[in-house]
Structures are given as C-alpha cells and as structure tokens.
mmCIF file of the N, C-alpha and C atoms, coordinates in Angstrom:
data_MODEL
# 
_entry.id   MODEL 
# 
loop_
_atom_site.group_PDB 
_atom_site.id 
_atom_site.type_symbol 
_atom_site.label_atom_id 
_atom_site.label_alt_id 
_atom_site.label_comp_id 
_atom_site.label_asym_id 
_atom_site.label_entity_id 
_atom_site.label_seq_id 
_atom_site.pdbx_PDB_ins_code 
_atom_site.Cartn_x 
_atom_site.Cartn_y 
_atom_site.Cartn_z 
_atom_site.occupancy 
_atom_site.B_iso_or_equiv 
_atom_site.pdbx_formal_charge 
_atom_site.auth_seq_id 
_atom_site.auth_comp_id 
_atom_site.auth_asym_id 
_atom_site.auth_atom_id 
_atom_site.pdbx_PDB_model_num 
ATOM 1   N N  . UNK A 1 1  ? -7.334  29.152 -15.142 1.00 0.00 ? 1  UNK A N  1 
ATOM 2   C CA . UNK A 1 1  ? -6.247  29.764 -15.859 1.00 0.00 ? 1  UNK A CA 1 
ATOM 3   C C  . UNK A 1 1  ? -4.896  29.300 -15.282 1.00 0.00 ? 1  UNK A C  1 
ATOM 4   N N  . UNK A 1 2  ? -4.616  29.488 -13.821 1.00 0.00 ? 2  UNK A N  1 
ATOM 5   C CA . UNK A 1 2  ? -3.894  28.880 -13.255 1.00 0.00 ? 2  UNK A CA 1 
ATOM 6   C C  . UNK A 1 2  ? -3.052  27.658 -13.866 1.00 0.00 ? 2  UNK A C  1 
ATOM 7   N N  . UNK A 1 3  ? -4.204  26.288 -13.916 1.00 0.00 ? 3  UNK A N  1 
ATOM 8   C CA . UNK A 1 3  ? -4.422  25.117 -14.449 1.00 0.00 ? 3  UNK A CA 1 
ATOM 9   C C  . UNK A 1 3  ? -3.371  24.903 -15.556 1.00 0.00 ? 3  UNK A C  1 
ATOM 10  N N  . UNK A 1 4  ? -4.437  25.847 -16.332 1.00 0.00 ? 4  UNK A N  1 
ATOM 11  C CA . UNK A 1 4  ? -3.760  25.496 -17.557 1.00 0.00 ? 4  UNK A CA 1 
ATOM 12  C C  . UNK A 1 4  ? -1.985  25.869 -17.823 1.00 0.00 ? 4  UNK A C  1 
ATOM 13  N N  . UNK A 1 5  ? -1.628  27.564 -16.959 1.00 0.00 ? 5  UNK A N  1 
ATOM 14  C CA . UNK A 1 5  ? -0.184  27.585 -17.376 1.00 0.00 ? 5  UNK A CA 1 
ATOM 15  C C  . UNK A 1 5  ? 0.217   26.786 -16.591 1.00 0.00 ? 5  UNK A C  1 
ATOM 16  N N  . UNK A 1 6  ? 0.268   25.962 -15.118 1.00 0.00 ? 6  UNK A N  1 
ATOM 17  C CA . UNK A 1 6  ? 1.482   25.391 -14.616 1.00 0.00 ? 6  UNK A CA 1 
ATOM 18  C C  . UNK A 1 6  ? 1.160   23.987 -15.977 1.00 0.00 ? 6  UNK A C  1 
ATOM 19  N N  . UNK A 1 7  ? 0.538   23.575 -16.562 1.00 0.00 ? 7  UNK A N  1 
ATOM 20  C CA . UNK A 1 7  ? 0.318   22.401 -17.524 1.00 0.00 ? 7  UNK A CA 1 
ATOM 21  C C  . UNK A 1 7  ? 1.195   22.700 -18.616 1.00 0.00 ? 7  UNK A C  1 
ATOM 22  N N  . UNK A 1 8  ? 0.792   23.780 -19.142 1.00 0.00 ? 8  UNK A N  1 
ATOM 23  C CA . UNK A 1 8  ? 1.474   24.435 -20.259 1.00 0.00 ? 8  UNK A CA 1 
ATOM 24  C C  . UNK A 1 8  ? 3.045   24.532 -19.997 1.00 0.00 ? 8  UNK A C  1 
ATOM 25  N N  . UNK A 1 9  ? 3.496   24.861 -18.887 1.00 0.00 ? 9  UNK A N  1 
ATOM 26  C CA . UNK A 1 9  ? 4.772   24.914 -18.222 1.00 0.00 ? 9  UNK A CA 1 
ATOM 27  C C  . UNK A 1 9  ? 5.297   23.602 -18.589 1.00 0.00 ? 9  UNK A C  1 
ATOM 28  N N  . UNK A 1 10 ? 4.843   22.873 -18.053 1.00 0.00 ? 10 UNK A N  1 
ATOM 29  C CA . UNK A 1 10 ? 5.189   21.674 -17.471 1.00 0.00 ? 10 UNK A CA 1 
ATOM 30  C C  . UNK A 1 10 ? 5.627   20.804 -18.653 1.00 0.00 ? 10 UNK A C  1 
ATOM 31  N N  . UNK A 1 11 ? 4.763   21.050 -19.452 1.00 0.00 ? 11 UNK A N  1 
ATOM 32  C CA . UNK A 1 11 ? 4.559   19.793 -21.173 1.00 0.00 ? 11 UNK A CA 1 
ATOM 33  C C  . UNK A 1 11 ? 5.899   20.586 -22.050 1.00 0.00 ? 11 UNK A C  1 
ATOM 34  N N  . UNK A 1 12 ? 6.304   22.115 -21.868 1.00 0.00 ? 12 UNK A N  1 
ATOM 35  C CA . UNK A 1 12 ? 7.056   23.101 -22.199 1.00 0.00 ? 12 UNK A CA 1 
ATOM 36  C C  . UNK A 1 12 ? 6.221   23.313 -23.935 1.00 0.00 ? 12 UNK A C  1 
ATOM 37  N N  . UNK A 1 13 ? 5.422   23.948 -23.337 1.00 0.00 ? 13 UNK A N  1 
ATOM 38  C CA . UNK A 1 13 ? 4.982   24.494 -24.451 1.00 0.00 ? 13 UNK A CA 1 
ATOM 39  C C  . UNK A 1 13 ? 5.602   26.180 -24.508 1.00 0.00 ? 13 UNK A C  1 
ATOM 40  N N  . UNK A 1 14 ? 6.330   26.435 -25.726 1.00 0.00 ? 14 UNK A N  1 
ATOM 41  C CA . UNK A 1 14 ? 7.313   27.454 -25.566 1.00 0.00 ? 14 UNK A CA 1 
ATOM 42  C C  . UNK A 1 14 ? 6.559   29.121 -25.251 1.00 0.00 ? 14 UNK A C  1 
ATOM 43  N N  . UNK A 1 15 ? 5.338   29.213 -26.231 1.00 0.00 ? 15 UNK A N  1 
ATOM 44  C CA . UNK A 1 15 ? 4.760   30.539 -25.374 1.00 0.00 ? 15 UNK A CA 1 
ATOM 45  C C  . UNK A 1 15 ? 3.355   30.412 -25.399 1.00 0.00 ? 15 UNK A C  1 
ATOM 46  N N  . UNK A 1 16 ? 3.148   31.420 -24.514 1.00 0.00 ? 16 UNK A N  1 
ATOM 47  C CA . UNK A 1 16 ? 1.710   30.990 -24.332 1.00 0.00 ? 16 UNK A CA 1 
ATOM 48  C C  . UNK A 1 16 ? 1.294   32.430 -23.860 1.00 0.00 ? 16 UNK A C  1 
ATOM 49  N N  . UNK A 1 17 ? -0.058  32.615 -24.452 1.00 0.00 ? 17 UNK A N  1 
ATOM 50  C CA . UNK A 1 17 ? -0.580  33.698 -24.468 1.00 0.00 ? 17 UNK A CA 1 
ATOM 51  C C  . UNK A 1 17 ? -2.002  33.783 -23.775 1.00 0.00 ? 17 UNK A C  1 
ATOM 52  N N  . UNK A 1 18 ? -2.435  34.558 -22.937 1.00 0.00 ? 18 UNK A N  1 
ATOM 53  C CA . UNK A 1 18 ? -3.471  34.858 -22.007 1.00 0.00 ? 18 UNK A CA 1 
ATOM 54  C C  . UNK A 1 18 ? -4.356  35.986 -22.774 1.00 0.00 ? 18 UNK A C  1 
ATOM 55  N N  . UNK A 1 19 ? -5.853  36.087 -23.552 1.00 0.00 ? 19 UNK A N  1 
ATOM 56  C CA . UNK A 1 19 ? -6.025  36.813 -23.677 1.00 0.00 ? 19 UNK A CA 1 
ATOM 57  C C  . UNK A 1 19 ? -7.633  37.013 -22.729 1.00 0.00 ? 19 UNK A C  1 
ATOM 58  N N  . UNK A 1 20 ? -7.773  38.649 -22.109 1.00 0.00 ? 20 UNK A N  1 
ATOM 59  C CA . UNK A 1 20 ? -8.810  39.041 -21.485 1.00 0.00 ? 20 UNK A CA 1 
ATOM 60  C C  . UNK A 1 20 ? -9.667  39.868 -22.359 1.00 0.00 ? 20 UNK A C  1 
ATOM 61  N N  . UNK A 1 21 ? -10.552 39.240 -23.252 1.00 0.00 ? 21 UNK A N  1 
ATOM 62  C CA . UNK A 1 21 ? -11.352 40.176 -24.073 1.00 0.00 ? 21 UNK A CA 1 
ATOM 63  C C  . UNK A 1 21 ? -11.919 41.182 -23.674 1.00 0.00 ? 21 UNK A C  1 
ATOM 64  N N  . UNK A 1 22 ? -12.633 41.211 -21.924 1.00 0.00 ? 22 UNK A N  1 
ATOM 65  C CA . UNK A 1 22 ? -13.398 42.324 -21.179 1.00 0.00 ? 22 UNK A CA 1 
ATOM 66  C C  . UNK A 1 22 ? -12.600 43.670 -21.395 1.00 0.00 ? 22 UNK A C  1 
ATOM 67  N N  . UNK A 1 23 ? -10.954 42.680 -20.576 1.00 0.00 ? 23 UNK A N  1 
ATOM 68  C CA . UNK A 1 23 ? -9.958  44.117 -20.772 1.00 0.00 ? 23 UNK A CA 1 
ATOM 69  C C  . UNK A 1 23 ? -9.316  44.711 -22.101 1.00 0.00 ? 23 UNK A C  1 
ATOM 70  N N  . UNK A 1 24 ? -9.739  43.627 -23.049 1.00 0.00 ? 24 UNK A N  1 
ATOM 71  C CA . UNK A 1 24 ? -9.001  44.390 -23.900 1.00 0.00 ? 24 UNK A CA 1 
ATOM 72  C C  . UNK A 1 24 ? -7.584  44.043 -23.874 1.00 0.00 ? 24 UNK A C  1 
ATOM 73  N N  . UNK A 1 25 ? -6.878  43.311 -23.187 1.00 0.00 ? 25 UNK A N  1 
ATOM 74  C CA . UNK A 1 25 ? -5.805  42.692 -23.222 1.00 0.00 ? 25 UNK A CA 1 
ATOM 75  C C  . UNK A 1 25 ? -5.220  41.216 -23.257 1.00 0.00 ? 25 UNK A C  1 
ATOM 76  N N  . UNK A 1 26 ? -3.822  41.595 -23.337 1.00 0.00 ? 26 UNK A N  1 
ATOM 77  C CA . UNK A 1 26 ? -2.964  40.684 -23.785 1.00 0.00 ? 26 UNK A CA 1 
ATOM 78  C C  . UNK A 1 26 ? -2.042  40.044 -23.206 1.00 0.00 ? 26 UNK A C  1 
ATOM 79  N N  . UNK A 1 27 ? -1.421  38.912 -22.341 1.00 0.00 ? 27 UNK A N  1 
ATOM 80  C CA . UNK A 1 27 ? -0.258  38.575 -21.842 1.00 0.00 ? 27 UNK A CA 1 
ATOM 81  C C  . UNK A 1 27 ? 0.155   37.632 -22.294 1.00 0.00 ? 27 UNK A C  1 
ATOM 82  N N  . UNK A 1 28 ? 1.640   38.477 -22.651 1.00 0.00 ? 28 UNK A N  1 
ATOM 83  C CA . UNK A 1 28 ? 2.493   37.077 -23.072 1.00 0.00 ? 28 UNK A CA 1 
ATOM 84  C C  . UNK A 1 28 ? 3.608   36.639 -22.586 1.00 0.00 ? 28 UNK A C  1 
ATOM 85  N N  . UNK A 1 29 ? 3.459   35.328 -21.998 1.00 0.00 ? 29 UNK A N  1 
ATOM 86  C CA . UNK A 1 29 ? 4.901   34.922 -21.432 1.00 0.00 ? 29 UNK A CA 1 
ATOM 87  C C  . UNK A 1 29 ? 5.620   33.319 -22.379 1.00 0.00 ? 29 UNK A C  1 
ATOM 88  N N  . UNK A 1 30 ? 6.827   33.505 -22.265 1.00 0.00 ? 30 UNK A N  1 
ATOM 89  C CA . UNK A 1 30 ? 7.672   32.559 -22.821 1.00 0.00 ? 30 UNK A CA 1 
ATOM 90  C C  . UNK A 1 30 ? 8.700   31.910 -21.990 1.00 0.00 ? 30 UNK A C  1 
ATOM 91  N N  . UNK A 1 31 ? 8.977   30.560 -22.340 1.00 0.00 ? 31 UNK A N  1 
ATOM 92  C CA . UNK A 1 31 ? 9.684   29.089 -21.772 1.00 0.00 ? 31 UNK A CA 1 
ATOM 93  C C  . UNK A 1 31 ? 10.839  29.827 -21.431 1.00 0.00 ? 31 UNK A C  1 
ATOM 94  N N  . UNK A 1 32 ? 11.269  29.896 -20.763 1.00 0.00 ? 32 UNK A N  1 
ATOM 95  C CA . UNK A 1 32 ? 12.973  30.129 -20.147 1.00 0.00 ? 32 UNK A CA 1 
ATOM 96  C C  . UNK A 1 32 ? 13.620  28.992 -19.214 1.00 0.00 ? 32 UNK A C  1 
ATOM 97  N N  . UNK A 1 33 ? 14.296  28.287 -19.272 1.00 0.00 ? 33 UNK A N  1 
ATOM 98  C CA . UNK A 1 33 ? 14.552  27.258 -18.958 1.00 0.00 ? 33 UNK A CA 1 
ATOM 99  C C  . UNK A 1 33 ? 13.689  26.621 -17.668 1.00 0.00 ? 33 UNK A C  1 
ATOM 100 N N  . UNK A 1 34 ? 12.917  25.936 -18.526 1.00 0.00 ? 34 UNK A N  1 
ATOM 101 C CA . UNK A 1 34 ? 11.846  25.785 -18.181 1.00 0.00 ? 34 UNK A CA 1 
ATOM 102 C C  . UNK A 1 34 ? 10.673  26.223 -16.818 1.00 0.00 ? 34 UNK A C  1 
ATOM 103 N N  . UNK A 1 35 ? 11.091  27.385 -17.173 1.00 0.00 ? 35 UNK A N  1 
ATOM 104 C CA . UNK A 1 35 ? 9.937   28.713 -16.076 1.00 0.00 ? 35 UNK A CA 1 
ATOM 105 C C  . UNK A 1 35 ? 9.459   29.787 -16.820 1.00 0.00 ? 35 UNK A C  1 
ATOM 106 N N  . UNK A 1 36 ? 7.665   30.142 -17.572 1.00 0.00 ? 36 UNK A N  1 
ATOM 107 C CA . UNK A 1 36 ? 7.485   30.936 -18.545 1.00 0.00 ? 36 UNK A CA 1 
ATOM 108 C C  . UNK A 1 36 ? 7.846   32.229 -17.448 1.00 0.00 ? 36 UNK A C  1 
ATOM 109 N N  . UNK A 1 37 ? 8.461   33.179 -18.574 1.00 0.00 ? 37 UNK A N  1 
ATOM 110 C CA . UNK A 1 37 ? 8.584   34.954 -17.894 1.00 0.00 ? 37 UNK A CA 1 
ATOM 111 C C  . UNK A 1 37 ? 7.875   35.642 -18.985 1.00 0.00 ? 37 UNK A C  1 
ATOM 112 N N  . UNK A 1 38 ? 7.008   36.038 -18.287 1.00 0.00 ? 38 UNK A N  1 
ATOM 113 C CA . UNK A 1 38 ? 6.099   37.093 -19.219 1.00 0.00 ? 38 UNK A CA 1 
ATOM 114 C C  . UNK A 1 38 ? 6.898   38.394 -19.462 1.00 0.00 ? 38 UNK A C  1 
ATOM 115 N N  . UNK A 1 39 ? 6.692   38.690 -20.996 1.00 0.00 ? 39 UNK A N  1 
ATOM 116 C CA . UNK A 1 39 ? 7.501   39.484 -21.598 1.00 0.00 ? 39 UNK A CA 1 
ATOM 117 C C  . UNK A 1 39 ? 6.470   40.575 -21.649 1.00 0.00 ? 39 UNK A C  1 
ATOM 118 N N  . UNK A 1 40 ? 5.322   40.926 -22.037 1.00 0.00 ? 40 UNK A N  1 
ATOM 119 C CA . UNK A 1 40 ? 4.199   42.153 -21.426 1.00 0.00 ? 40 UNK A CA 1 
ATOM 120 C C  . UNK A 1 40 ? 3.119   41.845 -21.377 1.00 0.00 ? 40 UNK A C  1 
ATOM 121 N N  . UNK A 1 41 ? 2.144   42.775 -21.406 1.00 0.00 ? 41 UNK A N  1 
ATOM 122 C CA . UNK A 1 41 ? 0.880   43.140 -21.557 1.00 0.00 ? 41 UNK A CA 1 
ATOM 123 C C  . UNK A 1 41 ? 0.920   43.905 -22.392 1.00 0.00 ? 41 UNK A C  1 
ATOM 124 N N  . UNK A 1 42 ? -0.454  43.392 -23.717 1.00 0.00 ? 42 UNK A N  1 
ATOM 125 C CA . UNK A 1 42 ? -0.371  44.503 -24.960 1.00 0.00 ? 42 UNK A CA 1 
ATOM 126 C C  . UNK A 1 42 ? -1.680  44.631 -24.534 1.00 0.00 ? 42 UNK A C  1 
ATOM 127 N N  . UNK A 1 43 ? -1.771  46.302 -25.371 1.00 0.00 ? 43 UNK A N  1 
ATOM 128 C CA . UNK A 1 43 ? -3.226  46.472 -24.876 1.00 0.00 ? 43 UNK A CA 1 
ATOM 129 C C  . UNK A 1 43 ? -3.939  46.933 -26.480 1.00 0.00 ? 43 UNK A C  1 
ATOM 130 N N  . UNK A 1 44 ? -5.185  47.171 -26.631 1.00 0.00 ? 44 UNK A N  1 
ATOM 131 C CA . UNK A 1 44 ? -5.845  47.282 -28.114 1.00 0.00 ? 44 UNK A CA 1 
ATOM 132 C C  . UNK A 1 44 ? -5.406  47.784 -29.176 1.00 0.00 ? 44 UNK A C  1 
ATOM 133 N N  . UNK A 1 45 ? -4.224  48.623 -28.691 1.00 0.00 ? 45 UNK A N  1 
ATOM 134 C CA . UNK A 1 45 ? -3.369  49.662 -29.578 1.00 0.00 ? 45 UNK A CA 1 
ATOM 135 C C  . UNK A 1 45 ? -2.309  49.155 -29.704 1.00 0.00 ? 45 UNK A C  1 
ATOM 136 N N  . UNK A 1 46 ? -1.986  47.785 -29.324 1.00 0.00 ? 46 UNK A N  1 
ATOM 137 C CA . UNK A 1 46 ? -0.634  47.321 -30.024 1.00 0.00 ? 46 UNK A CA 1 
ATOM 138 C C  . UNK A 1 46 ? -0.632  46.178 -30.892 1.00 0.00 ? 46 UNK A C  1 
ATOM 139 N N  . UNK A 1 47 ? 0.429   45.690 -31.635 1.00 0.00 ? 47 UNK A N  1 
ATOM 140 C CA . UNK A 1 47 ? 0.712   44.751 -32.295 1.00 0.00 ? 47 UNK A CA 1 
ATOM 141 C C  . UNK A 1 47 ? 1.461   43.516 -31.829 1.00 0.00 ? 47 UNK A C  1 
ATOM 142 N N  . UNK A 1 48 ? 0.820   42.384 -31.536 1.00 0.00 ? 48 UNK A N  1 
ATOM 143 C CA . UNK A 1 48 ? 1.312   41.359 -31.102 1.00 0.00 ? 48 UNK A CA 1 
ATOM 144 C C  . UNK A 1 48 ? 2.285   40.389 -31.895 1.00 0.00 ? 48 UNK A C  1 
ATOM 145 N N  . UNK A 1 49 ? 3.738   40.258 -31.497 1.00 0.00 ? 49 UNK A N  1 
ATOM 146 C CA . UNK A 1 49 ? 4.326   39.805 -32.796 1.00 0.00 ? 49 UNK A CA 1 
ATOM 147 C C  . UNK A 1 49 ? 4.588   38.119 -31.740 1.00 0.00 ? 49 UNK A C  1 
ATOM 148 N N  . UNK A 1 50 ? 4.724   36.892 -32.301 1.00 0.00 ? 50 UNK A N  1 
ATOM 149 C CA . UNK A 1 50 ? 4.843   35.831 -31.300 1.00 0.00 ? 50 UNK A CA 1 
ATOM 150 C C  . UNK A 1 50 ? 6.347   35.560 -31.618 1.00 0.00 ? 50 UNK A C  1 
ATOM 151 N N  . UNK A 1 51 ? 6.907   35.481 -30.397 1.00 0.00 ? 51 UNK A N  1 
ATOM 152 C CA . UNK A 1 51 ? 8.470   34.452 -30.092 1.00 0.00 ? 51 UNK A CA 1 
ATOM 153 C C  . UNK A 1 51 ? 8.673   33.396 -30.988 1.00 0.00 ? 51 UNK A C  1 
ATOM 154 N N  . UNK A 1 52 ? 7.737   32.284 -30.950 1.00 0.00 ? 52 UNK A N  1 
ATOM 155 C CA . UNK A 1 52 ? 7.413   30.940 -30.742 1.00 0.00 ? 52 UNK A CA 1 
ATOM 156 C C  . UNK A 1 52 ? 7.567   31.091 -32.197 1.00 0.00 ? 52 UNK A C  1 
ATOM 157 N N  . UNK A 1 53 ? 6.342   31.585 -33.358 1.00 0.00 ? 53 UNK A N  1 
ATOM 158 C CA . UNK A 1 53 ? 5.969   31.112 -34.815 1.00 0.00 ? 53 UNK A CA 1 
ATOM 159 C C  . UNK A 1 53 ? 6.172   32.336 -35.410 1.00 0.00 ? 53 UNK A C  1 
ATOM 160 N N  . UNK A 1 54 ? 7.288   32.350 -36.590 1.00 0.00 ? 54 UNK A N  1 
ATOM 161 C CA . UNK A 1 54 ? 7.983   33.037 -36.950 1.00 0.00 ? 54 UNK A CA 1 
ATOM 162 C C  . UNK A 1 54 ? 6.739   34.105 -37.918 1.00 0.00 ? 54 UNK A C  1 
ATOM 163 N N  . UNK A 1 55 ? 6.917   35.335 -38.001 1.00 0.00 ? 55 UNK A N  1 
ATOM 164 C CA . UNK A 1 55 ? 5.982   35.799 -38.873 1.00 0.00 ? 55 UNK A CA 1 
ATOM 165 C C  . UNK A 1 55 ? 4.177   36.397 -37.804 1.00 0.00 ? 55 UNK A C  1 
ATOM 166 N N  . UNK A 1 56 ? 4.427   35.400 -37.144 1.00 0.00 ? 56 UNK A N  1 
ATOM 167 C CA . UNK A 1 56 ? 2.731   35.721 -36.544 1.00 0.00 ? 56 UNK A CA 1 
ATOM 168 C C  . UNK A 1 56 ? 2.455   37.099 -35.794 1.00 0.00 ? 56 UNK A C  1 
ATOM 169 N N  . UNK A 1 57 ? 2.086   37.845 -36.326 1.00 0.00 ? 57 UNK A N  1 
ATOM 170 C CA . UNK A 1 57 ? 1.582   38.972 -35.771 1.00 0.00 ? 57 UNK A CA 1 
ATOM 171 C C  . UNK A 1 57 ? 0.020   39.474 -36.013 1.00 0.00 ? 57 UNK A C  1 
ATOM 172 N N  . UNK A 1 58 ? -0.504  40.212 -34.767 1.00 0.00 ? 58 UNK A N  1 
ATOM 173 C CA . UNK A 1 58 ? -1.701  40.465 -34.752 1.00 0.00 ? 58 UNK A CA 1 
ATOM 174 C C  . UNK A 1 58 ? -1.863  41.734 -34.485 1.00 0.00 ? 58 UNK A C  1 
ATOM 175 N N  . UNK A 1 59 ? -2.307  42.844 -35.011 1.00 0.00 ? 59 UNK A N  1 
ATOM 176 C CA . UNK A 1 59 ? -2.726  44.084 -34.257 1.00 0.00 ? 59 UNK A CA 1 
ATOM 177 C C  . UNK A 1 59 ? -3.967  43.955 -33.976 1.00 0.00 ? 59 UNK A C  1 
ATOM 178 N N  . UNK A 1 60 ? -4.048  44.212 -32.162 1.00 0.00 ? 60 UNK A N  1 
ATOM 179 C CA . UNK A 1 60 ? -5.668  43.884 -31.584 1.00 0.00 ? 60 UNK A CA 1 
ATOM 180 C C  . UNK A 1 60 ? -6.565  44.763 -31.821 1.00 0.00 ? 60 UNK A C  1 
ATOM 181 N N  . UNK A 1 61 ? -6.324  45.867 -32.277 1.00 0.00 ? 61 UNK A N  1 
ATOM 182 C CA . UNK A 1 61 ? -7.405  46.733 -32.884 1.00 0.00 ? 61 UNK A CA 1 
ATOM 183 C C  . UNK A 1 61 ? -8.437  45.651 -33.814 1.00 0.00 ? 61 UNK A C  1 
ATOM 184 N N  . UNK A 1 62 ? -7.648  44.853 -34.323 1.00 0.00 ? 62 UNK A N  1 
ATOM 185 C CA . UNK A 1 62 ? -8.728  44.376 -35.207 1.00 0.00 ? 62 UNK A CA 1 
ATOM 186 C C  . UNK A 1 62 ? -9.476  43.152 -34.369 1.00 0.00 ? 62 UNK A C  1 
ATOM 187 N N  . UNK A 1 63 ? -8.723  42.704 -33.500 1.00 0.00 ? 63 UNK A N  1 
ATOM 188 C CA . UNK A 1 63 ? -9.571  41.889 -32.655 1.00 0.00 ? 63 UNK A CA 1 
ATOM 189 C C  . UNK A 1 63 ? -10.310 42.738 -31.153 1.00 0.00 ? 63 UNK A C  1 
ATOM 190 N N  . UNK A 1 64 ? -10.144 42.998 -31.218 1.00 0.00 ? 64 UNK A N  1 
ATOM 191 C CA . UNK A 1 64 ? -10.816 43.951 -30.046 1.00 0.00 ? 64 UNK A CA 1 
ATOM 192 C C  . UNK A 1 64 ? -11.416 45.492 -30.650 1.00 0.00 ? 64 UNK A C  1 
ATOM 193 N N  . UNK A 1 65 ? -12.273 44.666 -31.479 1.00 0.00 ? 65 UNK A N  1 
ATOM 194 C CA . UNK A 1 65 ? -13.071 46.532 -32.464 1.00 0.00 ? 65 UNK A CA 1 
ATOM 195 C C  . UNK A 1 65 ? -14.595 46.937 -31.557 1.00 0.00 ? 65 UNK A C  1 
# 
C-alpha cells in the first residue's frame, strides 16, 4: 500500500483513494502541491463525493451491504 501511494504521489495522480473492505472503510487523500493530505475517513454510512471527477459519488452502504 505504501508502494503504491509514494508512486501515486510521485506520477501526481490528483486523488487517490484507499479502500479497507474488512473495515468497512474509506480514505481519501488529495495532491497538494505535490504532497497527498488526506481529507477523511468515510465509514459505511457515508457518501463519498471525489475532488478529482466531477459528479462521482458513492454511498458505501451500497458497497459495503
């Protein structure tokens, strides 16, 4: 996991999202000149809206049923 964000960092891919299906959660961090800062942790009861692609939202209830 590591791996992949300093890569993801690095190429500046603008956000990038960590998900832990066990937990039931969500982390999302985004590009800030060029250092991602994770903006939270959503957990099954929230709605994930993305920075990055305008429109994209997910409520994880439906992915985590």
């Amino acid at each position: 996991m590591q791996l992949k964000y300093d890569v993801y960092e690095e190429e500046g891919v603008p956000e990038y999202w960590i998900v832990m299906a066990e937990l039931q959660l969500v982390e999302v961090f985004v590009l800030e000149h060029g250092k991602y800062r994770r903006i939270t942790t959503y957990v099954k009861e929230d709605q994930v809206k993305s920075k990055a692609i305008s429109g994209l939202e997910i409520k994880l209830e439906e992915i985590f049923n």
